[in-house]
VEXLO-378372 format. One record per residue (C-alpha): x, z, y; residue in one letter. Coordinates in Angstrom, 2 decimals. Layout:
// residues N
+---------+---------+---------+---+
|      xx |      zz |      yy | r |
+---------+---------+---------+---+
|       X |       Z |       Y | A |
...
+---------+---------+---------+---+
//
This chain:
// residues 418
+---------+---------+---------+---+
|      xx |      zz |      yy | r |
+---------+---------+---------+---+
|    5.08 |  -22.49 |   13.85 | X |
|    8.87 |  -22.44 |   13.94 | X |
|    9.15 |  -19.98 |   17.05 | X |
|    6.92 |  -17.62 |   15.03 | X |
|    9.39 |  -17.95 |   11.79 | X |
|   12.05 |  -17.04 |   14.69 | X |
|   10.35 |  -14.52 |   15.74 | X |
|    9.47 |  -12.60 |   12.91 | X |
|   12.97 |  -12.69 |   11.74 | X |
|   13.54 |  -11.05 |   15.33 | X |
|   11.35 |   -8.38 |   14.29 | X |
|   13.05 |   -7.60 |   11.00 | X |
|   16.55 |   -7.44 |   12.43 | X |
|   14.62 |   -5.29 |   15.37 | X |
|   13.42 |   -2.79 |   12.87 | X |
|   16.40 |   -3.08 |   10.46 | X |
|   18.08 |    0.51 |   10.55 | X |
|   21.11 |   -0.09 |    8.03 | X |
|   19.66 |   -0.89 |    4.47 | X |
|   16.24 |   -0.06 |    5.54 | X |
|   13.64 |   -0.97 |    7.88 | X |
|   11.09 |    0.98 |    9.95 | X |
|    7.81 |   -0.45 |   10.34 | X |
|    7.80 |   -0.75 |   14.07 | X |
|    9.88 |    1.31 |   16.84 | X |
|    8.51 |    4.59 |   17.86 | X |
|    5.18 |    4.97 |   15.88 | X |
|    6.78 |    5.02 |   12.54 | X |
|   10.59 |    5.71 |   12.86 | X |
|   11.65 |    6.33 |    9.27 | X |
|   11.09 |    4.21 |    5.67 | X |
|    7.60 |    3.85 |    4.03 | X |
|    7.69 |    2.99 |    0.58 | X |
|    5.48 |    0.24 |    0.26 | X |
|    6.26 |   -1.44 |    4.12 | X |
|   10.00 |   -1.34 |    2.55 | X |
|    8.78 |   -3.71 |   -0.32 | X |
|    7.44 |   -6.00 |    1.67 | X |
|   10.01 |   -5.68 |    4.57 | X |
|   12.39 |   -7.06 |    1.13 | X |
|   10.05 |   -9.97 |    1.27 | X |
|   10.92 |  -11.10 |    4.70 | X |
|   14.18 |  -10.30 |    4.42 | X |
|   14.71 |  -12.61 |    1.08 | X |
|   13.80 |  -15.49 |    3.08 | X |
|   16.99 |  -15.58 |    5.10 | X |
|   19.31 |  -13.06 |    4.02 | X |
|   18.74 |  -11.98 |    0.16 | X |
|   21.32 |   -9.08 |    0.10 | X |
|   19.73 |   -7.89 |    2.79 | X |
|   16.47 |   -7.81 |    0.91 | X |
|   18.30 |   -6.12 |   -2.44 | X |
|   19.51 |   -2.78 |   -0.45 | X |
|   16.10 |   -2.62 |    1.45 | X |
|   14.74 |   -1.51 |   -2.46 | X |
|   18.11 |   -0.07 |   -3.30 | X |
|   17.60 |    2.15 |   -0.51 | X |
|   13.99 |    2.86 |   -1.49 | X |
|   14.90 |    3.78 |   -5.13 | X |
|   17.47 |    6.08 |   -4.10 | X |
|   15.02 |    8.85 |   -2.92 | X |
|   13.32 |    8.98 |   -5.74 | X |
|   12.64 |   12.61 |   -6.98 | X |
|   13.91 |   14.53 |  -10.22 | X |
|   10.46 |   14.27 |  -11.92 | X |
|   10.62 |   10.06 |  -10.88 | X |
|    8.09 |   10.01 |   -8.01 | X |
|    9.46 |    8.18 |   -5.06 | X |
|    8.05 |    9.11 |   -1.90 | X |
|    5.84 |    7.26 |    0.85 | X |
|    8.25 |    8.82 |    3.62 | X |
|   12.19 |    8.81 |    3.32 | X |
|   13.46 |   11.21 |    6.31 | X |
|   16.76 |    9.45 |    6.58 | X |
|   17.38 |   10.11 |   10.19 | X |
|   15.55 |   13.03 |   11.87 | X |
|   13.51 |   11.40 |   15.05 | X |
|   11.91 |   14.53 |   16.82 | X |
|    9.05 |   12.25 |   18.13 | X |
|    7.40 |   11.73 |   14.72 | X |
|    4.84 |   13.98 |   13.14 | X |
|    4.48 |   15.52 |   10.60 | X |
|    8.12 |   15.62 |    9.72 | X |
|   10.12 |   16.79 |    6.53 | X |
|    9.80 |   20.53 |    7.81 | X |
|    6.13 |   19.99 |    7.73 | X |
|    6.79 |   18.32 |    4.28 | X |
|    9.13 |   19.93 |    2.49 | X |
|   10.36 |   17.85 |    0.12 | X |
|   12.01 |   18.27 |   -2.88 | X |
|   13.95 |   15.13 |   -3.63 | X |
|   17.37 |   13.97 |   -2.77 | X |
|   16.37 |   12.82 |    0.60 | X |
|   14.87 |   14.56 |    3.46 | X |
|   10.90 |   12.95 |    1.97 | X |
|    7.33 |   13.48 |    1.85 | X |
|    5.71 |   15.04 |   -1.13 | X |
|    3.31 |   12.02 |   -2.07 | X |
|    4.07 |    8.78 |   -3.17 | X |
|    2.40 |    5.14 |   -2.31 | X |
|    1.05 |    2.05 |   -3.96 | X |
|    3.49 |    1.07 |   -6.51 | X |
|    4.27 |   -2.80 |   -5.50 | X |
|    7.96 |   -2.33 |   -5.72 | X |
|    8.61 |   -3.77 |   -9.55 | X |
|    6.41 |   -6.80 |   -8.91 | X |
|    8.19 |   -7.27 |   -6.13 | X |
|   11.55 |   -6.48 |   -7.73 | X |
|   10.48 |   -9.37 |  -10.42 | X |
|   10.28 |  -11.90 |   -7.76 | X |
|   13.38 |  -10.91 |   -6.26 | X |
|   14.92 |  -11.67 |   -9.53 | X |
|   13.27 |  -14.99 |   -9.89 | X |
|   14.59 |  -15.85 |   -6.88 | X |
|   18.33 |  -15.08 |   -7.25 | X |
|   19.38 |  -14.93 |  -10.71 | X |
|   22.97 |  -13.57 |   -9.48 | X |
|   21.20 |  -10.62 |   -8.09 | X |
|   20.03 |   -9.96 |  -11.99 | X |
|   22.13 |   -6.69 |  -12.00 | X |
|   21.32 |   -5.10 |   -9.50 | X |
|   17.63 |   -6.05 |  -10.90 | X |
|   18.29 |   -4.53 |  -14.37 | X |
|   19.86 |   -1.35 |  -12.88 | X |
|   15.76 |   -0.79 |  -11.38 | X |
|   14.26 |   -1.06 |  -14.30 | X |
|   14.95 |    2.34 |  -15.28 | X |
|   14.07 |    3.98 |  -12.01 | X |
|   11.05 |    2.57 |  -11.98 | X |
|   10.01 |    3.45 |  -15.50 | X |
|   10.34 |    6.88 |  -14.27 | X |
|    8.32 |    6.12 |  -11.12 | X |
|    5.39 |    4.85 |  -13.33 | X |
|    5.41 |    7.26 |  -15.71 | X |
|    5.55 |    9.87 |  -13.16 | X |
|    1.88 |    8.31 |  -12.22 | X |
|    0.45 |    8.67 |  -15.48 | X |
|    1.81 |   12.18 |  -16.27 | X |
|    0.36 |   13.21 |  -12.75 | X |
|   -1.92 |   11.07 |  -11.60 | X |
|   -3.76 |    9.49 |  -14.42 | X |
|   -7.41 |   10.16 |  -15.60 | X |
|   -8.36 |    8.39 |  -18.86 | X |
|   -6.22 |    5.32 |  -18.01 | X |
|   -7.36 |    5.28 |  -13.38 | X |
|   -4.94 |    6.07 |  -11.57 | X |
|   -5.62 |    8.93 |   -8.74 | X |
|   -4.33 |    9.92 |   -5.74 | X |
|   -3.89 |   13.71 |   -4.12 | X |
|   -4.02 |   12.37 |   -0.26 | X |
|   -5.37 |    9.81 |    1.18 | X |
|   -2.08 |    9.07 |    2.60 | X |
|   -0.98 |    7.81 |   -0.91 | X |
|   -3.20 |    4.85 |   -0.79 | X |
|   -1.87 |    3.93 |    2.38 | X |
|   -5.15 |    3.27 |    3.17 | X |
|   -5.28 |    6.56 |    5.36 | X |
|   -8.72 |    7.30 |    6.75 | X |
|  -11.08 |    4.92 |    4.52 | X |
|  -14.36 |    5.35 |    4.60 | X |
|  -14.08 |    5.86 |    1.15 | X |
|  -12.60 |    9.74 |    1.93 | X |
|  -15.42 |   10.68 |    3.41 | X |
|  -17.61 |   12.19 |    1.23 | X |
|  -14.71 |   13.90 |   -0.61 | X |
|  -13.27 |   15.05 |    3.00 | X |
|  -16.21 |   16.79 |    4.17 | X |
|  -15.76 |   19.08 |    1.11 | X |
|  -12.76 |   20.40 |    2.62 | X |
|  -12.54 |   23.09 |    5.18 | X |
|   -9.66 |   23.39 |    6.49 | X |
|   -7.90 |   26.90 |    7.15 | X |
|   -4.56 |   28.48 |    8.43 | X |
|   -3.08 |   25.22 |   10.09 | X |
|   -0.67 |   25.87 |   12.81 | X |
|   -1.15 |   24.08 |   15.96 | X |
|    0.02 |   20.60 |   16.09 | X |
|    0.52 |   17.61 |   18.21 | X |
|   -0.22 |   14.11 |   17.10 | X |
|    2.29 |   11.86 |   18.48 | X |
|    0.69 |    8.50 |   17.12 | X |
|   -1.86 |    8.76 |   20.10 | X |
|    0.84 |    8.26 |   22.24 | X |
|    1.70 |    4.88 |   21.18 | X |
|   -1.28 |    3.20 |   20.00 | X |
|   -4.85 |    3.63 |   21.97 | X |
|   -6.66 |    6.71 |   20.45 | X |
|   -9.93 |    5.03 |   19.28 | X |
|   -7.71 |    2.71 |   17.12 | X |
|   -6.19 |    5.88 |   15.38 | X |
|   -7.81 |    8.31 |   12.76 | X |
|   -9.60 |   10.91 |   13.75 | X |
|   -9.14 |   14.19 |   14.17 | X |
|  -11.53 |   15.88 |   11.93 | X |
|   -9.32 |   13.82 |    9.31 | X |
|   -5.89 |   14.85 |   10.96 | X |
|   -6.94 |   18.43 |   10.16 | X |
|   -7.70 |   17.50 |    6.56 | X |
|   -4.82 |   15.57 |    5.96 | X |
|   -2.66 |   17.97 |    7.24 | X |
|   -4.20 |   20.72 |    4.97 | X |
|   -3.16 |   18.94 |    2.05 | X |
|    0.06 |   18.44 |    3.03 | X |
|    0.46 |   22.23 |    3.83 | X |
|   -0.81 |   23.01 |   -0.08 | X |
|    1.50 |   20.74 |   -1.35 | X |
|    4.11 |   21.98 |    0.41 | X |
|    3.23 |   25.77 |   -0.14 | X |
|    3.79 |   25.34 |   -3.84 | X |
|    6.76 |   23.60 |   -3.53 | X |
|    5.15 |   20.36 |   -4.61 | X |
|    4.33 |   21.41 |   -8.09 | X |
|    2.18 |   18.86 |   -9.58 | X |
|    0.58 |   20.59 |  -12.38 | X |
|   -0.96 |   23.41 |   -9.92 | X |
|   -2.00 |   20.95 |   -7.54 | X |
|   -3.64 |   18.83 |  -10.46 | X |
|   -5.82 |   22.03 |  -10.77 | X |
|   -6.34 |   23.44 |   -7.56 | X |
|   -6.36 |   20.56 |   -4.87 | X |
|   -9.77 |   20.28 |   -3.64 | X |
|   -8.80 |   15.74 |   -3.64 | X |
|   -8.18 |   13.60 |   -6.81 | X |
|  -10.12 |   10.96 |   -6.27 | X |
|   -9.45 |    7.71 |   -8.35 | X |
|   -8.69 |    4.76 |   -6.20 | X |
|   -8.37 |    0.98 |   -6.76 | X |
|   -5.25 |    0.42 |   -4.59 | X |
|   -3.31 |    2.99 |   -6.87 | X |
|   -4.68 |    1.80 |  -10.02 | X |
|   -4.59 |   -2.12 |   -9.59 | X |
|   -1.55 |   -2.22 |   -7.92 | X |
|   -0.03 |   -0.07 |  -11.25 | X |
|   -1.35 |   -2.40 |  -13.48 | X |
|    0.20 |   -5.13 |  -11.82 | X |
|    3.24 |   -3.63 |  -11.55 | X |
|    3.10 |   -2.65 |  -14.89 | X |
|    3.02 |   -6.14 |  -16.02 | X |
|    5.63 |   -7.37 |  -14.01 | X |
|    8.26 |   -3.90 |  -15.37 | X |
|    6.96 |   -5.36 |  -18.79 | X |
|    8.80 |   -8.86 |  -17.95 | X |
|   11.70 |   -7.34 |  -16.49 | X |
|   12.07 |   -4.76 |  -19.45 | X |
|   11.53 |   -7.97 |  -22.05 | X |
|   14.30 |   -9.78 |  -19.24 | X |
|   17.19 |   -7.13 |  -19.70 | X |
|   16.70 |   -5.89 |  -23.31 | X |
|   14.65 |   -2.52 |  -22.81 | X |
|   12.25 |   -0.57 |  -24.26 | X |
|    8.75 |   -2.03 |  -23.96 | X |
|    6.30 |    0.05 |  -26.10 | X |
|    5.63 |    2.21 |  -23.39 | X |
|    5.08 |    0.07 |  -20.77 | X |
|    3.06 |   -2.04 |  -23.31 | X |
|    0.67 |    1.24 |  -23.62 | X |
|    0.30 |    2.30 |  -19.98 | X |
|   -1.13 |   -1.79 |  -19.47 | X |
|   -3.86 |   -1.52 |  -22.00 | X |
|   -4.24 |    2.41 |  -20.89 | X |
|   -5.25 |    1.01 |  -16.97 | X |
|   -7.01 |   -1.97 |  -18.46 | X |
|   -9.77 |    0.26 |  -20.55 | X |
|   -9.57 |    2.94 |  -17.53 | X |
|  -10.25 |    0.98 |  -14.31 | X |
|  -13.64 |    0.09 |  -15.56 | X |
|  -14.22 |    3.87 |  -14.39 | X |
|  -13.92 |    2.57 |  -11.07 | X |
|  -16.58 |    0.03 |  -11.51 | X |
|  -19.91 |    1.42 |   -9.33 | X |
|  -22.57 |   -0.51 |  -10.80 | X |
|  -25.02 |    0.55 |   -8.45 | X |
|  -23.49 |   -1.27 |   -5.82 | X |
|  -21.46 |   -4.39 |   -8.20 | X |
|  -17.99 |   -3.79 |   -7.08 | X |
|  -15.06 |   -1.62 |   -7.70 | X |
|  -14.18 |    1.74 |   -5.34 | X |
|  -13.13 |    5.01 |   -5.60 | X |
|  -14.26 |    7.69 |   -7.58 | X |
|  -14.05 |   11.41 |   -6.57 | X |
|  -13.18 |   13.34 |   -9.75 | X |
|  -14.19 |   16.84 |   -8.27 | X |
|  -17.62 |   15.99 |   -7.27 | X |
|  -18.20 |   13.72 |   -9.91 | X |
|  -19.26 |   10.53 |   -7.93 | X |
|  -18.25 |    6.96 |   -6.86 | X |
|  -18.12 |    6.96 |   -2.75 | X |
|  -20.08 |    3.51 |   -2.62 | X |
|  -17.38 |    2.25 |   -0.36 | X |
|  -16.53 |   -1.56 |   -0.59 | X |
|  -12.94 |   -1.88 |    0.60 | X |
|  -10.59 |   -4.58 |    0.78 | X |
|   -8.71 |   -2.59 |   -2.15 | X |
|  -11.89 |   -3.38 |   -3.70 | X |
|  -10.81 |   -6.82 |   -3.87 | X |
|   -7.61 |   -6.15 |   -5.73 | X |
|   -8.46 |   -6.37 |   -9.09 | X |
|   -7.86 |  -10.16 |   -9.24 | X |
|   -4.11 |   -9.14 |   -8.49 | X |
|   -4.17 |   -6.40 |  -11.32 | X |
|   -5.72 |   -8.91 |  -14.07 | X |
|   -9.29 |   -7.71 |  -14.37 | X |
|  -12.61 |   -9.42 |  -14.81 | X |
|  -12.13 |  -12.22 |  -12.32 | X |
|  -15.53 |  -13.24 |  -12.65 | X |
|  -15.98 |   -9.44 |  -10.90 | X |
|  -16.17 |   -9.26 |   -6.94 | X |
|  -16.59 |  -13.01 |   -6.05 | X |
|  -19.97 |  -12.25 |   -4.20 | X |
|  -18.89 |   -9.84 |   -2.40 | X |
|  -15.75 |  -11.78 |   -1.47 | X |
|  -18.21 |  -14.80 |    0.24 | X |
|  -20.85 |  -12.61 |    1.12 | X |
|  -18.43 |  -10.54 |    3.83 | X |
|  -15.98 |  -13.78 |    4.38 | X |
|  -19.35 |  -15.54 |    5.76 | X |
|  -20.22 |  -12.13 |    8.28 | X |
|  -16.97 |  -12.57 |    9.90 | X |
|  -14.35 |  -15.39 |   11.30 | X |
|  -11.17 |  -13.14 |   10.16 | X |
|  -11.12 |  -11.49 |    6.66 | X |
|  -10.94 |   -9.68 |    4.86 | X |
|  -11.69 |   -6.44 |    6.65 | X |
|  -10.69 |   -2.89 |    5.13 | X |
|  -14.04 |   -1.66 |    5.12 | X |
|  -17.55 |   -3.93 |    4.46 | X |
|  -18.92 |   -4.67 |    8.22 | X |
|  -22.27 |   -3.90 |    6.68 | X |
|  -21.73 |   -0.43 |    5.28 | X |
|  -22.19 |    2.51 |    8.22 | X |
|  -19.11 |    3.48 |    8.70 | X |
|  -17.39 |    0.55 |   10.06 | X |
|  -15.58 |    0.84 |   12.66 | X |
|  -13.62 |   -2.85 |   13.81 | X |
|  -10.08 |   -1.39 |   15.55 | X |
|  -10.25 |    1.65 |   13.80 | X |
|   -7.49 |    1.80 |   11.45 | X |
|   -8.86 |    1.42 |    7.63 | X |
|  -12.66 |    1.69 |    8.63 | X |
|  -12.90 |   -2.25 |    9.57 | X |
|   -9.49 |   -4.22 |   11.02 | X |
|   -7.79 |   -6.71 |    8.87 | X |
|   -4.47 |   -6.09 |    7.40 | X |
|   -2.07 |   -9.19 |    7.14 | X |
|   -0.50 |   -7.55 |    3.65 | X |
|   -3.38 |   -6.94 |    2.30 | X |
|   -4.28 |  -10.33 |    2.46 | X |
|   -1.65 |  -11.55 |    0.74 | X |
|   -2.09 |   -9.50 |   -2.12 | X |
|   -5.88 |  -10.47 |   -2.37 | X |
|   -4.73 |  -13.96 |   -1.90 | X |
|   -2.07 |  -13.66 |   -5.35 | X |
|   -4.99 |  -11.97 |   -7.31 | X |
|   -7.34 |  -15.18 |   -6.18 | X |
|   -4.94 |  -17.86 |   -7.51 | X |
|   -3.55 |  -16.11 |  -10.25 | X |
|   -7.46 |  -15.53 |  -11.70 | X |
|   -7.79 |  -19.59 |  -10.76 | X |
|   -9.66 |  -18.88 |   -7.47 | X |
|   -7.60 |  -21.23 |   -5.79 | X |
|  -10.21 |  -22.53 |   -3.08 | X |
|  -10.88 |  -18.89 |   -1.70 | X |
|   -7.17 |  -18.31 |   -2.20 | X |
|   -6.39 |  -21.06 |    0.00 | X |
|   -8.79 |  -20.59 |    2.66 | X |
|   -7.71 |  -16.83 |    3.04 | X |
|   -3.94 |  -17.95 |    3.26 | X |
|   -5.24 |  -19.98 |    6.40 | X |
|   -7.16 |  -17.48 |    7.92 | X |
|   -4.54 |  -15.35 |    7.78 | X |
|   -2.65 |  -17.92 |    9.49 | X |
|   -4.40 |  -18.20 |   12.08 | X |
|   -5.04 |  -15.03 |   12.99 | X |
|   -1.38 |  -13.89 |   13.28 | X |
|   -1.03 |  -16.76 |   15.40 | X |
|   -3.84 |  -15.68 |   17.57 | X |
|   -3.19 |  -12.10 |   17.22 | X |
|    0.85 |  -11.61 |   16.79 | X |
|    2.85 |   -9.62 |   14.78 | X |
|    0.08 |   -6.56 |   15.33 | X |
|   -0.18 |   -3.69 |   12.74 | X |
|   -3.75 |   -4.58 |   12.20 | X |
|   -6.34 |   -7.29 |   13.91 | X |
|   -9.60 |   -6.55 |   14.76 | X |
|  -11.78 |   -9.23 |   12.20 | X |
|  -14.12 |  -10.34 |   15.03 | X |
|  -11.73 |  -12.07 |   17.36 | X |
|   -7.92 |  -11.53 |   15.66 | X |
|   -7.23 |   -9.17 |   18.69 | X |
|   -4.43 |   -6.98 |   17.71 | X |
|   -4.19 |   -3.31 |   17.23 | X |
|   -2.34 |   -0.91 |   16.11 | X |
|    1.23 |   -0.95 |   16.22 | X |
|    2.86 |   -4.48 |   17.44 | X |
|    6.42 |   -6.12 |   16.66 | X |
|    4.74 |   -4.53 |   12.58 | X |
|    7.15 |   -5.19 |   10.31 | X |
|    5.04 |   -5.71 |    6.95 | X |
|    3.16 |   -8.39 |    9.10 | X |
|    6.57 |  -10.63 |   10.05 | X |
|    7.18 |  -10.69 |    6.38 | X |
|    3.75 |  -11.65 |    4.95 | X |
|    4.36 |  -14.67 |    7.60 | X |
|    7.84 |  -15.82 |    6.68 | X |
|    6.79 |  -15.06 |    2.96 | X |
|    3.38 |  -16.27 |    2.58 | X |
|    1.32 |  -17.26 |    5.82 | X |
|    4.01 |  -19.60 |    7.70 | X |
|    3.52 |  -23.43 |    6.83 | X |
|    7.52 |  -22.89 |    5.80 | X |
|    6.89 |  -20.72 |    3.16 | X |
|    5.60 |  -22.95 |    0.73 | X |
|    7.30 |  -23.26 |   -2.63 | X |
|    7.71 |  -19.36 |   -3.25 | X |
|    6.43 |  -19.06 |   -6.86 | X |
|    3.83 |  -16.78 |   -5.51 | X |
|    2.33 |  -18.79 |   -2.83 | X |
|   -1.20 |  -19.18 |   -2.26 | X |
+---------+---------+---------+---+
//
């Protein structure tokens, strides 16, 4: 297990572009907001500053109105599309116009725990992400769930759970483009491109009005409520509370968006089907879509006795969980991006939510899977859940720090280990 410590540190310093880190060569040349987070992970196990300026340099694209963006076009790299032109983005750096899962203060808390002399350069985050989070609920929030206006936002890209809520789109006046990801990674392991069109009209009516929220909040054809966005907010929002409470700021804010997401994910439970998923707020409907974002409300806090069978029920169809989509809904698909392969990160964030709602059996048991299947697998973007066959992107970047964080024997004794 040592050579794979060594060479996941390898793949950091590969992908390590000067105070941030791309994902993996070629496929995904610039800085994604939530890989960054837990690229900060990996890099705290061996070289802590290191890990500080990854968020440093994160938090310093964030916009005027406090979103911080899912893309950060620090360098322009030609083969990578769609780029900030396509974007136009509004912020300080050459960005995207959508943000991503919101890990970075619970992340940001750790990082704290672990070096108390980094404390402030902690404190000097709290404030930019009390912007970040409020910019969710001014924009994105619906009665307490958090939404999303892309599916891109979730980083859970083409989900079975968009759909329904994608085939109500049609798109119109797209220029001709090129996908470049095909190029790198085998086609049938990629989205589609019925949803390429879709995603790419989004992106052009976002970037048409200049990225103004409020028209978009009325006029985007997507706002669908989502469980990655809203648990991982919650959580996030209870870890800024103990940094806030840490450094002497104001918590009564904070303090209100918690109990806010607490009353308003419930409007992401689908009874019908006994599990959490996304709900389309134009149409009115859940999309009856078990996920493995399904599976994050352990990590948010919220009715742990909630999910459990579903949990064992799909852990017992296949030897490598947990996959991003059920095996036994239709649209599964098992090296096709989010519609079935397992994601390391994922995982690990499952795994927190298990232990931390005293699931510590199931928690343990997916640390070793997990384990395993890198082992089998690699450093792969993504594993296919029947055999731990990688796909995707390899030499991934968020996967070499779940190991040297979390799955590695070595990791044990970080406060958050399974």
């Amino acid at each position: 297990m040592t050579d794979l410590d060594a060479t996941a540190r390898r793949i950091l310093q590969g992908n390590d572009r000067g105070g941030y880190t791309v994902p993996t060569a070629g496929l995904y040349p610039y800085q994604w907001n939530w890989d960054s987070v837990f690229a900060a992970m990996g890099f705290v196990t061996f070289d802590t500053d290191r890990a500080w300026r990854e968020v440093e340099t994160l938090l310093s694209g964030q916009w005027p109105n406090g979103m911080v963006p899912h893309i950060l076009f620090h360098k322009v790299e030609p083969t990578y599309f769609p780029g900030p032109d396509v974007w136009g983005g509004v912020g300080p750096v050459p960005s995207s116009g959508i943000s991503q899962p919101p890990i970075a203060a619970t992340f940001i808390r750790y990082l704290a725990d672990l070096d108390p002399s980094g404390a402030d350069r902690a404190k000097a985050m709290v404030g930019p992400l009390t912007d970040w989070h409020r910019w969710f609920f001014d924009w994105r929030g619906e009665d307490g769930a958090i939404c999303v206006s892309h599916p891109w936002e979730t980083g859970r890209d083409n989900s079975p759970d968009w759909d329904a809520p994608f085939a109500a789109i049609e798109p119109a006046n797209l220029d001709a483009y090129y996908r470049r990801d095909t190029t790198h990674v085998a086609e049938d392991e990629r989205p589609r491109r019925w949803d390429y069109d879709r995603y790419l009209t989004l992106v052009k009516l976002g970037h048409d009005c200049g990225w103004d929220e409020a028209h978009l909040r009325e006029v985007s054809p997507f706002r669908v409520a989502d469980p990655t966005m809203t648990f991982t907010l919650l959580r996030a929002n209870r870890d800024l509370l103990a940094l806030a409470q840490r450094f002497g700021a104001e918590t009564a804010e904070i303090e209100g968006w918690i109990a806010a997401i607490e009353a308003g994910s419930e409007r992401l439970w689908n009874a019908e089907i006994g599990a959490y998923d996304t709900f389309d707020m134009r149409a009115g409907k859940h999309s009856g879509v078990i996920s493995n974002a399904s599976f994050l409300n352990w990590y948010a806090g919220v009715r742990p006795e909630r999910m459990l069978d579903h949990f064992d029920r799909i852990a017992g169809l296949l030897p490598y969980g947990v996959p991003s989509a059920d095996p036994q809904q239709p649209g599964f698909e098992p090296k096709r991006y989010w519609r079935g392969p397992v994601w390391a990160m994922m995982n690990w964030l499952i795994a927190l939510g298990l232990r931390d709602a005293g699931h510590d059996g199931r928690a343990t048991a997916l640390c070793d899977t997990t384990r395993s299947m890198i082992s089998t697998g690699g450093f792969a973007e993504y594993f296919d859940p029947r055999d731990a066959s990688p796909a995707g992107g390899r030499d991934f970047t968020w996967t070499a720090a779940t190991w040297l964080a979390w799955a590695s024997p070595t990791a044990k004794g970080f406060p958050w280990q399974a």
